[in-house]
MARKEKOL-246866 format. One record per residue: residue number from 1; residue in one letter; chain; x, y, z of N, C-alpha, C in turn. Coordinates in steps of 0.1 Angstrom, whole numbers, padded with zeros to 4 digits. Layout:
N
NUM_A_A_X_Y_Z_X_Y_Z_X_Y_Z
...
end
This chain:
305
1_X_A_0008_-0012_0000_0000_0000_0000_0009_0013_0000
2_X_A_0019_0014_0010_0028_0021_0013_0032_0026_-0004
3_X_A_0041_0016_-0009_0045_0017_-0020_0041_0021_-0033
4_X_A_0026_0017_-0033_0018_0021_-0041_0009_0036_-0044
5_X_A_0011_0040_-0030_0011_0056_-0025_0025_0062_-0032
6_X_A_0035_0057_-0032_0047_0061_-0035_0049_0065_-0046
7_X_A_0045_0054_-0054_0044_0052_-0071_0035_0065_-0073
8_X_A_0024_0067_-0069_0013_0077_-0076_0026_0088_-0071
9_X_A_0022_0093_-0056_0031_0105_-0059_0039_0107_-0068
10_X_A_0052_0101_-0070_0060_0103_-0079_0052_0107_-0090
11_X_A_0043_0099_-0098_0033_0104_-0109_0032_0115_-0114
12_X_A_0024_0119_-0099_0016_0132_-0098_0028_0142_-0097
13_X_A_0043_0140_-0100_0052_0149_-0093_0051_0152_-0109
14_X_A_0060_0138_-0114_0062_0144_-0129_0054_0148_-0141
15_X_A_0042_0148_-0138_0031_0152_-0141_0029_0165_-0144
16_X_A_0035_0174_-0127_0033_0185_-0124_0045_0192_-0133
17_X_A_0057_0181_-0134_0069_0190_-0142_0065_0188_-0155
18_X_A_0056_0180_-0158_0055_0179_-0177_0048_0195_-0177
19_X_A_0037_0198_-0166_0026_0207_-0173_0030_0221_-0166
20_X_A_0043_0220_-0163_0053_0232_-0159_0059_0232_-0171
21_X_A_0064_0226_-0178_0071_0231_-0190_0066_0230_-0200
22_X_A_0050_0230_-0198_0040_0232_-0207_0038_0249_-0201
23_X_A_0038_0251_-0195_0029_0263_-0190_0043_0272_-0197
24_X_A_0056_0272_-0193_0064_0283_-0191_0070_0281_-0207
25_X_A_0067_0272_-0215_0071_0271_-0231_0058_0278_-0240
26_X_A_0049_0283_-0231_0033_0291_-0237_0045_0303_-0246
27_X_A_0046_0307_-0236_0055_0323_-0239_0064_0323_-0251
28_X_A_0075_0314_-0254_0081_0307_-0263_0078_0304_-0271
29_X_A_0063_0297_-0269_0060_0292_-0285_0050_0303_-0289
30_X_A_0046_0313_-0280_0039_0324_-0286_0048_0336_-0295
31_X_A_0056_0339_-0289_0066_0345_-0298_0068_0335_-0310
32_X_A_0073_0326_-0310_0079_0320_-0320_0066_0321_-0330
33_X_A_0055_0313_-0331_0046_0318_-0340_0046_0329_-0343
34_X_A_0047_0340_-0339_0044_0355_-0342_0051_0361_-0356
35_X_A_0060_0351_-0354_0075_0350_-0364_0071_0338_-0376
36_X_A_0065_0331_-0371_0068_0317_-0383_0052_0315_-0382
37_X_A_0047_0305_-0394_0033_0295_-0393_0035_0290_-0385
38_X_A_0023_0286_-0378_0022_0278_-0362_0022_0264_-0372
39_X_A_0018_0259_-0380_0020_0248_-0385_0034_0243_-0395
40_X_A_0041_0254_-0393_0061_0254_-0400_0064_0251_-0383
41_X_A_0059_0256_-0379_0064_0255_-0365_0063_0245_-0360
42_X_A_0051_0237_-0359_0051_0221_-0352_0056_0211_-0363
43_X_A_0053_0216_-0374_0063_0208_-0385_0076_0203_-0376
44_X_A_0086_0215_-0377_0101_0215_-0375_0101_0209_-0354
45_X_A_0089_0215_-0344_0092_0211_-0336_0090_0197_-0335
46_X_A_0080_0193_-0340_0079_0176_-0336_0081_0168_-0345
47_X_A_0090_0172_-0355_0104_0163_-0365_0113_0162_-0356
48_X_A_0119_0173_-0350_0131_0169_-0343_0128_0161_-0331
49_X_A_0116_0164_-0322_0113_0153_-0314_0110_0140_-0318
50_X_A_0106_0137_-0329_0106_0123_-0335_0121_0117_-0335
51_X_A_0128_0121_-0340_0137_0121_-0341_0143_0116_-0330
52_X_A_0144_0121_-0320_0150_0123_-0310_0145_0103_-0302
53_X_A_0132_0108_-0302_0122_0093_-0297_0123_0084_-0303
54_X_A_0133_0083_-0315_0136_0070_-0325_0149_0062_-0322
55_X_A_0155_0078_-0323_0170_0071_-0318_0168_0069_-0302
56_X_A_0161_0073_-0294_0160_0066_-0278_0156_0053_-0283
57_X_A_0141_0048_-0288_0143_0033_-0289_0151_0024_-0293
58_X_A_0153_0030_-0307_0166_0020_-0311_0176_0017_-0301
59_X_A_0184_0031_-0296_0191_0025_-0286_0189_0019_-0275
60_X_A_0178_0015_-0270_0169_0009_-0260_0166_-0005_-0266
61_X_A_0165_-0004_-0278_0161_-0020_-0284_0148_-0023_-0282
62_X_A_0140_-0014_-0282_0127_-0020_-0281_0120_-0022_-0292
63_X_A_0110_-0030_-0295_0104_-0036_-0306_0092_-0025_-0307
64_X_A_0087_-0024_-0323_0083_-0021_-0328_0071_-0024_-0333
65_X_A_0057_-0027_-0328_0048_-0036_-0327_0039_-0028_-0333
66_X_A_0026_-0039_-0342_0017_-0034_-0353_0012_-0024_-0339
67_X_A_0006_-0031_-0325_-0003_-0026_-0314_0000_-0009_-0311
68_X_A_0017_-0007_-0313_0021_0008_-0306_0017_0017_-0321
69_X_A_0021_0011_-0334_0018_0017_-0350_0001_0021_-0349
70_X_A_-0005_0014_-0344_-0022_0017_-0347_-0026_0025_-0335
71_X_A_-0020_0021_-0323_-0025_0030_-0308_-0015_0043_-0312
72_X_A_-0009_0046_-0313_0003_0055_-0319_-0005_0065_-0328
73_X_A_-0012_0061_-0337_-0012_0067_-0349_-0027_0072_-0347
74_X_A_-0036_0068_-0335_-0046_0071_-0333_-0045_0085_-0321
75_X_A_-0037_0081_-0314_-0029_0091_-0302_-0024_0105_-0317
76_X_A_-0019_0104_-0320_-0014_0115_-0330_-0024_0122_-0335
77_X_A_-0035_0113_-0339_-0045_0121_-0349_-0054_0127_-0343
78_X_A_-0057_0122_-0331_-0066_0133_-0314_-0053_0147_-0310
79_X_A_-0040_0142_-0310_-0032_0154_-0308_-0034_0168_-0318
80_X_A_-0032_0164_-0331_-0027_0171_-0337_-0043_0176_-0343
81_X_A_-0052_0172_-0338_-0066_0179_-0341_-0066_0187_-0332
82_X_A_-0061_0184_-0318_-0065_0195_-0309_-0055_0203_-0311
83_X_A_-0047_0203_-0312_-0036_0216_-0320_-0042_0226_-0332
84_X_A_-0047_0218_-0345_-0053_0227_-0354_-0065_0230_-0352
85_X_A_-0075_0227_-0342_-0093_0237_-0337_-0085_0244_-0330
86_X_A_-0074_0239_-0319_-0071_0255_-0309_-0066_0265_-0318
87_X_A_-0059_0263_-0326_-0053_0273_-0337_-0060_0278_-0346
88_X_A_-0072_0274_-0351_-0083_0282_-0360_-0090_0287_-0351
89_X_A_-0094_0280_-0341_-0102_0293_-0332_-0097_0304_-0323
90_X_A_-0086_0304_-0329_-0079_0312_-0322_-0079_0330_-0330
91_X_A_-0081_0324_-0345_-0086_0330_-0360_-0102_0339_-0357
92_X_A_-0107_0331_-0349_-0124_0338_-0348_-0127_0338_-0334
93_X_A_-0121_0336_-0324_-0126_0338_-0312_-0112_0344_-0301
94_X_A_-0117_0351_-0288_-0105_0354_-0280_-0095_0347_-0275
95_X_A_-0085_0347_-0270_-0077_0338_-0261_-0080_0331_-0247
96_X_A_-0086_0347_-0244_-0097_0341_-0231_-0107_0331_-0234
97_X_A_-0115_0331_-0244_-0125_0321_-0247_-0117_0308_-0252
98_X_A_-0109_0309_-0258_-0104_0299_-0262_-0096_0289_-0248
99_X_A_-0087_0298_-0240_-0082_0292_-0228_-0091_0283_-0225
100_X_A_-0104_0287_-0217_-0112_0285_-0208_-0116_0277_-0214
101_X_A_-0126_0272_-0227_-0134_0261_-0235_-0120_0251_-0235
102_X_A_-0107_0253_-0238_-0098_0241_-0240_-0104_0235_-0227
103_X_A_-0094_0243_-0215_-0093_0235_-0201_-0107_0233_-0194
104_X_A_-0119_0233_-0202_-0130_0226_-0201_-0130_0209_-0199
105_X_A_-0122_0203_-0209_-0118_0190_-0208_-0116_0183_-0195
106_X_A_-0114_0194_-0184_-0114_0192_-0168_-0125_0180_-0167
107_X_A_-0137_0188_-0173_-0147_0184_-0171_-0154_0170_-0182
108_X_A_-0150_0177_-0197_-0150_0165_-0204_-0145_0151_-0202
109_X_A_-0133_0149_-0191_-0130_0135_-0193_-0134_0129_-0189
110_X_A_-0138_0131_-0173_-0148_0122_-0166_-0164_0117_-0170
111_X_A_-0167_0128_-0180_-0179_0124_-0181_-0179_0115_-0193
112_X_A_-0172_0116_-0203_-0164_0106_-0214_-0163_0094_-0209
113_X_A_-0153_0096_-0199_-0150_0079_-0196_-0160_0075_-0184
114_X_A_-0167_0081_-0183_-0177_0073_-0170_-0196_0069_-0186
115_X_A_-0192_0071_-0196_-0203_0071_-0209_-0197_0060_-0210
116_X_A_-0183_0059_-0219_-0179_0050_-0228_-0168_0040_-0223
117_X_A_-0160_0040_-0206_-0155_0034_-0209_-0154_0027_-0194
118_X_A_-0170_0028_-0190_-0174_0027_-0172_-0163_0029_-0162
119_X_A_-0159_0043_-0163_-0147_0049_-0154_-0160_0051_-0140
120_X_A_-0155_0049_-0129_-0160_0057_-0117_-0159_0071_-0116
121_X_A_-0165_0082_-0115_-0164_0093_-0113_-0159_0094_-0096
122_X_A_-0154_0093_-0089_-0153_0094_-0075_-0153_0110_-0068
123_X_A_-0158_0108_-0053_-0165_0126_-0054_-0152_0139_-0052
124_X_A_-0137_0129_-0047_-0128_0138_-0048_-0127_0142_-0063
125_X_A_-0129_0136_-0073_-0121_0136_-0086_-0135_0149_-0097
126_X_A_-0150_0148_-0087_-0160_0156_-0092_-0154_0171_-0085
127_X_A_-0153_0168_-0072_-0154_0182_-0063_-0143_0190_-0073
128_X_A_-0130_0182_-0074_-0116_0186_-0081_-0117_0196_-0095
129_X_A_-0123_0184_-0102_-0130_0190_-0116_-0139_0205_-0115
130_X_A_-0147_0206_-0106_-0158_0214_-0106_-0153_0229_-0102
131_X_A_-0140_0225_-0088_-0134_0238_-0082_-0120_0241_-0095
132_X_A_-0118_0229_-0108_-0106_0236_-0112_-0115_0240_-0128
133_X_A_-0128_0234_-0128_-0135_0248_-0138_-0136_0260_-0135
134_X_A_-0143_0261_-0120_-0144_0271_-0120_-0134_0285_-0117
135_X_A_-0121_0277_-0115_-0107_0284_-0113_-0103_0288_-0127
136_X_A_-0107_0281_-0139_-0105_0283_-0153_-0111_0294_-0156
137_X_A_-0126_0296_-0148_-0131_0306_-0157_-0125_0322_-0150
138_X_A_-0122_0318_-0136_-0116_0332_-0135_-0102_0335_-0137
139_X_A_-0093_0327_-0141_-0084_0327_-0146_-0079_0336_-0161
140_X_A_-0090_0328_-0167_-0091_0329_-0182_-0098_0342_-0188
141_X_A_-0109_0346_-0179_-0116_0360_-0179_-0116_0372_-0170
142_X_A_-0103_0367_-0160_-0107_0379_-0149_-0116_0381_-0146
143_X_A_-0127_0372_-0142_-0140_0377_-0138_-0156_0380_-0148
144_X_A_-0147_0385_-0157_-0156_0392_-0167_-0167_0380_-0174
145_X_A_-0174_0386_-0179_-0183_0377_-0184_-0175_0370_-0201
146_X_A_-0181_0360_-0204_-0175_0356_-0213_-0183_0360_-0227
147_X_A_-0176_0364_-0238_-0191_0371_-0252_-0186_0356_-0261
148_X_A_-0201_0348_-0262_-0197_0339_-0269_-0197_0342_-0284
149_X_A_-0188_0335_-0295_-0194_0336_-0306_-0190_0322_-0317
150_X_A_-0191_0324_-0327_-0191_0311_-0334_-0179_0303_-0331
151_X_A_-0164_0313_-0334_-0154_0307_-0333_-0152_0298_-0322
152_X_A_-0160_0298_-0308_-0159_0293_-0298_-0167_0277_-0300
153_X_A_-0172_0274_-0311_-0172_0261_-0311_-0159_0255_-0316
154_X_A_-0159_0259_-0324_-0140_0251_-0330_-0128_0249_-0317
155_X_A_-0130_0261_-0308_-0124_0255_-0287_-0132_0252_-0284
156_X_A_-0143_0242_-0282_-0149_0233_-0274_-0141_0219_-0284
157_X_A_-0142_0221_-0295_-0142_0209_-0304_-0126_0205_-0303
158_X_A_-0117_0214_-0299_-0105_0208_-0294_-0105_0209_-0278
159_X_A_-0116_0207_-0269_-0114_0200_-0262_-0114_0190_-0257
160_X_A_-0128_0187_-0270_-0133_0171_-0271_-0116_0162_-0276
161_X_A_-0113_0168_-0282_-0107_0164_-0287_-0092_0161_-0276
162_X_A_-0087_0170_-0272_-0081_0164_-0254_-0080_0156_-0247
163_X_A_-0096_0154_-0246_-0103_0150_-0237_-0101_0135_-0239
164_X_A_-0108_0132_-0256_-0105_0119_-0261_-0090_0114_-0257
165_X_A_-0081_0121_-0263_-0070_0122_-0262_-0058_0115_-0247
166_X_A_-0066_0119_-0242_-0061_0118_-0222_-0064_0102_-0221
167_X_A_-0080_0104_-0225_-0088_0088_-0221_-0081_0076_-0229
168_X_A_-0079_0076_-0240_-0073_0069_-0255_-0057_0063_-0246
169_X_A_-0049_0075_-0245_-0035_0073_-0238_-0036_0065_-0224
170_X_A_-0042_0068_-0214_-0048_0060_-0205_-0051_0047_-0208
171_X_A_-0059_0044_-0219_-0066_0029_-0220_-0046_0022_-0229
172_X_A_-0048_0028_-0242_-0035_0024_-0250_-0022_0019_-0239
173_X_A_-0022_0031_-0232_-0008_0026_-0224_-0007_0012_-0214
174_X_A_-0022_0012_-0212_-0024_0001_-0194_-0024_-0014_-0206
175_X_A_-0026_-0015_-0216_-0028_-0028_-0225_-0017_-0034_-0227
176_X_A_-0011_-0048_-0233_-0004_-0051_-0238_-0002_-0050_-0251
177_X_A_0015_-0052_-0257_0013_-0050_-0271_0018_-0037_-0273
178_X_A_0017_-0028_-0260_0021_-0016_-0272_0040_-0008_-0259
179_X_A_0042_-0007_-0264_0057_-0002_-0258_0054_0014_-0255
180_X_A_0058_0018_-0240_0051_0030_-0241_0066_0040_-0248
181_X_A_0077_0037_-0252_0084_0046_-0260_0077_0046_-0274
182_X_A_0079_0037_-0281_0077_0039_-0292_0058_0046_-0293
183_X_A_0050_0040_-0286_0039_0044_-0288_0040_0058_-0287
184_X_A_0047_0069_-0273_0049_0080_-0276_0058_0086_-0289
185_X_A_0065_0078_-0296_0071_0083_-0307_0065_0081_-0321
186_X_A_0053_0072_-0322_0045_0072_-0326_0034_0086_-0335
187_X_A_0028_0088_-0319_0022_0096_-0317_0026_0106_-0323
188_X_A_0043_0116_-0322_0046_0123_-0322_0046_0124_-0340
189_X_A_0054_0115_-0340_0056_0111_-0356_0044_0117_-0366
190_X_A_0032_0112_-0360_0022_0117_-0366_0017_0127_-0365
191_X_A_0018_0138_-0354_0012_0151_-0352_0026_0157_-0366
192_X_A_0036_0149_-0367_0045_0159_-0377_0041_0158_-0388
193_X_A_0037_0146_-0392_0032_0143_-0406_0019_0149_-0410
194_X_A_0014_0151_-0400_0000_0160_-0404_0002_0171_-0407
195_X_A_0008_0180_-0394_0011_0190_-0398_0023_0195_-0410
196_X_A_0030_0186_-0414_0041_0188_-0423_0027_0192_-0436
197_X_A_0020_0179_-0440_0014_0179_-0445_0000_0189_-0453
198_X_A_-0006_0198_-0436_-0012_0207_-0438_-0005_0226_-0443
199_X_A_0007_0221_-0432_0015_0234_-0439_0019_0238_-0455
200_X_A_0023_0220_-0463_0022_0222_-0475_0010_0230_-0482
201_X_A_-0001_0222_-0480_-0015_0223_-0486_-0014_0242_-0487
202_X_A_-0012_0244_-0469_-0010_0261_-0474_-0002_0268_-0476
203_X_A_0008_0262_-0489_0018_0268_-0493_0028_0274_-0487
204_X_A_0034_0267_-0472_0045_0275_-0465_0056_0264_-0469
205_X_A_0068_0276_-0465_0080_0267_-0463_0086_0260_-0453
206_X_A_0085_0247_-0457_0083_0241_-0441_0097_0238_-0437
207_X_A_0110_0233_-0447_0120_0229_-0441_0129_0240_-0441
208_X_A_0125_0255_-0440_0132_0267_-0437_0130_0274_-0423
209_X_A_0139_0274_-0419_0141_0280_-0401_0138_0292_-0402
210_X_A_0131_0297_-0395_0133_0314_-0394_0142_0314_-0382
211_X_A_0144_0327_-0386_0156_0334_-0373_0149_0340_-0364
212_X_A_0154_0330_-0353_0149_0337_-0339_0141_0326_-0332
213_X_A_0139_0317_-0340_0125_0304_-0339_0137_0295_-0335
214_X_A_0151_0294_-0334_0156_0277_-0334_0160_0277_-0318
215_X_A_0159_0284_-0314_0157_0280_-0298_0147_0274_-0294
216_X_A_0136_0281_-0298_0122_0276_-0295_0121_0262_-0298
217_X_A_0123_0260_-0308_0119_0244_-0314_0128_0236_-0300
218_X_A_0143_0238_-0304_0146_0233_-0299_0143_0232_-0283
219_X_A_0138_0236_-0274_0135_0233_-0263_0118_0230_-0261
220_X_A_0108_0237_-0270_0097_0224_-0271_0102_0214_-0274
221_X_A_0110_0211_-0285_0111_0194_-0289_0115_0184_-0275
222_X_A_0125_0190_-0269_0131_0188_-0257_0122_0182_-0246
223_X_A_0116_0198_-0240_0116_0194_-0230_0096_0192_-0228
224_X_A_0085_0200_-0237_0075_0200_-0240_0069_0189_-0251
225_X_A_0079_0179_-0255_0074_0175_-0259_0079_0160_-0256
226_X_A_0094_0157_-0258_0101_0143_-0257_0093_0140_-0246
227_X_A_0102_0148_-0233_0103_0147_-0219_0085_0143_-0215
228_X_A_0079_0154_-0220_0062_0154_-0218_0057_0145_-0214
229_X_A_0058_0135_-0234_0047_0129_-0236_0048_0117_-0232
230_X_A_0064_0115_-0229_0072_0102_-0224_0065_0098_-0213
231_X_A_0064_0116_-0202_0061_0112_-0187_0050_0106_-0191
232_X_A_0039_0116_-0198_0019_0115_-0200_0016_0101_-0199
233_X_A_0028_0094_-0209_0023_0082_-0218_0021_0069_-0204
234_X_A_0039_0073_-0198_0038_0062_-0191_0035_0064_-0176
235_X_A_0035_0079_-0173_0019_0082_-0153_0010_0076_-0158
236_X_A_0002_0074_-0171_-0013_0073_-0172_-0015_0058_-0170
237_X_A_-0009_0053_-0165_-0006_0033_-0164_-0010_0037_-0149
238_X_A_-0006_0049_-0140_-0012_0047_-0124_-0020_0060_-0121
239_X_A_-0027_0069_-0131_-0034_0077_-0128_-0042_0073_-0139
240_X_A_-0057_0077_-0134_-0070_0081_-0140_-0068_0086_-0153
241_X_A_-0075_0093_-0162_-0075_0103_-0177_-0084_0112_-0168
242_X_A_-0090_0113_-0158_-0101_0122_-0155_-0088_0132_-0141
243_X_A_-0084_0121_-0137_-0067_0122_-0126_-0061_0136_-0128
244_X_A_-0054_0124_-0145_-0046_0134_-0151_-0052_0149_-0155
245_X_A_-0066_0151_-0161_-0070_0159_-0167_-0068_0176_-0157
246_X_A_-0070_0166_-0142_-0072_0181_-0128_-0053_0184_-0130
247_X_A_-0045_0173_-0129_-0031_0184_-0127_-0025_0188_-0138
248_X_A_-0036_0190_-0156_-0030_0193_-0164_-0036_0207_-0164
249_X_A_-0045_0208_-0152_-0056_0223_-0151_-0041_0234_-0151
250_X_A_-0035_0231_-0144_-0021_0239_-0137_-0011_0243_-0145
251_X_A_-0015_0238_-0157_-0007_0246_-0170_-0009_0259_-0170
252_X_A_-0023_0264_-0171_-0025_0280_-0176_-0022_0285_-0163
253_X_A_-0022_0281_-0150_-0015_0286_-0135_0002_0292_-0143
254_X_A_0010_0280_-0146_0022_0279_-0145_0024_0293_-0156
255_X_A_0017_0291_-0167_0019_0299_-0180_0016_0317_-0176
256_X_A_0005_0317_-0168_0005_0330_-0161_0016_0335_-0149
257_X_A_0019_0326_-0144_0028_0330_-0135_0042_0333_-0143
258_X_A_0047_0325_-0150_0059_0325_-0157_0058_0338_-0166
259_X_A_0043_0341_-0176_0039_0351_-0179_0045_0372_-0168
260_X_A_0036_0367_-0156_0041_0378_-0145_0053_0380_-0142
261_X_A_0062_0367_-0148_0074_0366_-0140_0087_0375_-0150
262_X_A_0083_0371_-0163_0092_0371_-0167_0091_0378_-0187
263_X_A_0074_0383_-0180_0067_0385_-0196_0061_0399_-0195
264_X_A_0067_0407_-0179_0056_0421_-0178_0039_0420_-0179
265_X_A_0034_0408_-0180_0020_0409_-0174_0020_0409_-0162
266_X_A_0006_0408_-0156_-0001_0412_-0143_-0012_0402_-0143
267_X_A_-0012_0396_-0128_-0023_0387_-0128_-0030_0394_-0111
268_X_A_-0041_0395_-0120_-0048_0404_-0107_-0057_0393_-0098
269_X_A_-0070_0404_-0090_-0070_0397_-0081_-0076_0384_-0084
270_X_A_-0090_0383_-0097_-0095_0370_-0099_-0090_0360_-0104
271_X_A_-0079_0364_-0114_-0066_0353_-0118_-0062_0349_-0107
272_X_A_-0057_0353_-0097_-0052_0349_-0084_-0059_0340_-0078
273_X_A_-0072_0344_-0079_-0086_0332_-0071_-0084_0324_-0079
274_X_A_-0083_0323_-0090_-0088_0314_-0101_-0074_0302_-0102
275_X_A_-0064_0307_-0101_-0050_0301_-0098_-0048_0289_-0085
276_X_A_-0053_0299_-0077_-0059_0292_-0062_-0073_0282_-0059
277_X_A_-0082_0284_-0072_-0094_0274_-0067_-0087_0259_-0079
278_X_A_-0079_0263_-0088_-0076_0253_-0095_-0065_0241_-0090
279_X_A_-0053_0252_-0083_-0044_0237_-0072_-0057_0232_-0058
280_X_A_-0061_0242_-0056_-0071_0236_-0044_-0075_0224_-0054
281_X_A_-0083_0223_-0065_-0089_0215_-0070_-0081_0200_-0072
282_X_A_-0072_0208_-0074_-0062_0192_-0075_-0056_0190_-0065
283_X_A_-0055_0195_-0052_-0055_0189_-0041_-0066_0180_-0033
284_X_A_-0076_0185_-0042_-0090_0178_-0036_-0089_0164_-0038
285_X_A_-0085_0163_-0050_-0085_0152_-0061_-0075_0145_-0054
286_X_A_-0065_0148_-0045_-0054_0139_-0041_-0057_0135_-0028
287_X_A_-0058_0145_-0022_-0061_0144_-0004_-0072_0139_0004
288_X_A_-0084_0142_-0005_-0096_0139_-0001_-0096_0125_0001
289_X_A_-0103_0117_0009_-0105_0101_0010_-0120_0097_0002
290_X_A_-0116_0086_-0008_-0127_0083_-0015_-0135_0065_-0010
291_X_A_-0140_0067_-0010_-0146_0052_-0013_-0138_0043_-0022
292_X_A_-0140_0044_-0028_-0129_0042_-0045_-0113_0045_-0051
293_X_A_-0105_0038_-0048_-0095_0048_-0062_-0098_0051_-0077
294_X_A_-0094_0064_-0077_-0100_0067_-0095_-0086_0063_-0101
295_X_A_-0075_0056_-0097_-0069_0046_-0104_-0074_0036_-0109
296_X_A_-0075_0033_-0126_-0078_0026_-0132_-0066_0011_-0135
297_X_A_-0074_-0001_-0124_-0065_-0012_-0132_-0062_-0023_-0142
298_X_A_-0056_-0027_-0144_-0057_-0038_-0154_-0067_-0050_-0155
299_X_A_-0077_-0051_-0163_-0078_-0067_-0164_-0080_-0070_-0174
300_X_A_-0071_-0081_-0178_-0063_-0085_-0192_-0062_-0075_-0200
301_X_A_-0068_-0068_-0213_-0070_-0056_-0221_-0079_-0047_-0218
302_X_A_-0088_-0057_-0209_-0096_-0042_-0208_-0094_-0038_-0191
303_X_A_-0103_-0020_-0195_-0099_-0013_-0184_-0110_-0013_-0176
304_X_A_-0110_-0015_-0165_-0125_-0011_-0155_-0122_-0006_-0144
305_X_A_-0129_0002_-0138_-0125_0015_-0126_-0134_0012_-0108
end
């Protein structure tokens, strides 16, 4: 039991560092778009992390299975959707609307996987969810009311798409058959190919660097992405997708603060609540005693909670 307590922590530690160098690479990769296509951009960043994820297995020697090629390639095509809706709605709707409808998925997973894949919703993992929406919305709008408009379905529709995304990794990784390196290199492989792919269609140049952009790549590929998806792929074997969804809330925490820190914004007083009801929330989700663990275990392929 002891032990097993042990194991999650650690989880939830590296968890916390994947969605810390998600939050503080916001700023980085905002700049860097500003300068290049956001899709020349994940072209060049997630080639070189492929890269990177190939030559780790090879050197690792691990096999290469139809199970990680198909779970792989299905993980990529949920990524790299929710990449291009947050990116077109980003075209017709605010940042604030957009923020807040992503990290909606708080709420999308649990109810996803308690439809389709009889997950337990447990009440620390509701209360969690509920205090780290509502920390989203004041995060994301200071308070203010939100003005809906069209573009704001295309950020719901990459949250679904997250959301899938979390649950999918969760189920893929706990199975047999699929290697969680390669599966994450997989995945990655294909968010490049798509987007290599779509950047053609709109006429950019995809295998040209801009100046000023090769730092960036190079430390998303690194540390937002290798490092990431490595951790995502292989915590999600001892946490929930509904788990993971509360300490991925802590991204836009991390990305604002690193923002105040080091970006000349200002996070006033409802960002501050909203910063504060969202770790409450994922401490809820940890500390609270449930009836249940919302650790999902193994039996044989399939998952039951």
């Amino acid at each position: 039991m002891v032990f097993h307590m042990l194991k999650k922590g650690v989880a939830v530690l590296l968890l916390l560092v994947t969605t810390f160098f998600w939050g503080v690479t916001f700023t980085v990769v905002k700049d860097a778009v500003a300068k290049e296509d956001v899709f020349v951009f994940l072209s060049q960043r997630f080639l070189l992390a492929f890269l990177l994820l190939v030559v780790l297995c090879l050197a690792q020697r691990r096999k290469l299975t139809l199970a990680s090629l198909r779970d792989g390639g299905v993980l990529g095509a949920f990524l790299f959707a929710a990449f291009a809706f947050q990116t077109v709605a980003l075209q017709y709707t605010s940042a604030t609307n957009t923020g807040f409808l992503t990290g909606l998925n708080v709420v999308i997973v649990p109810l996803l996987g308690a439809l389709f894949f009889r997950q337990q919703v447990t009440l620390p993992v509701g209360i969690g969810a509920t205090l780290a929406a509502l920390g989203l919305f004041f995060l994301c709008t200071d308070g203010r009311a939100l003005q809906f408009n069209p573009g704001d379905l295309l950020a719901a529709i990459c949250a679904l798409c997250v959301a899938i995304h979390l649950l999918c990794t969760g189920r893929f990784a706990r199975k047999g058959g699929s290697d969680v390196c390669w599966l994450t290199a997989v995945q990655i492989g294909t968010v490049f190919l798509l987007s290599f792919l779509t950047a053609l269609l709109r006429g950019k140049p995809v295998l040209t660097v801009t100046d000023g952009t090769e730092t960036a790549i190079v430390v998303c590929a690194v540390f937002a992405t290798v490092f990431a998806f490595l951790v995502q792929t292989s915590m999600q074997r001892l946490l929930s997708p509904a788990h993971t969804a509360l300490i991925f809330c802590c991204e836009p925490v991390f990305a604002a603060l690193y923002a105040c820190r080091f970006g000349n914004e200002t996070l006033g007083r409802w960002g501050l609540m909203g910063a504060g009801l969202i770790v409450a929330g994922m401490l809820v989700s940890e500390l609270m005693p449930a009836g249940r663990r919302d650790e999902i275990p193994v039996a044989s392929e399939e998952l039951t909670d």
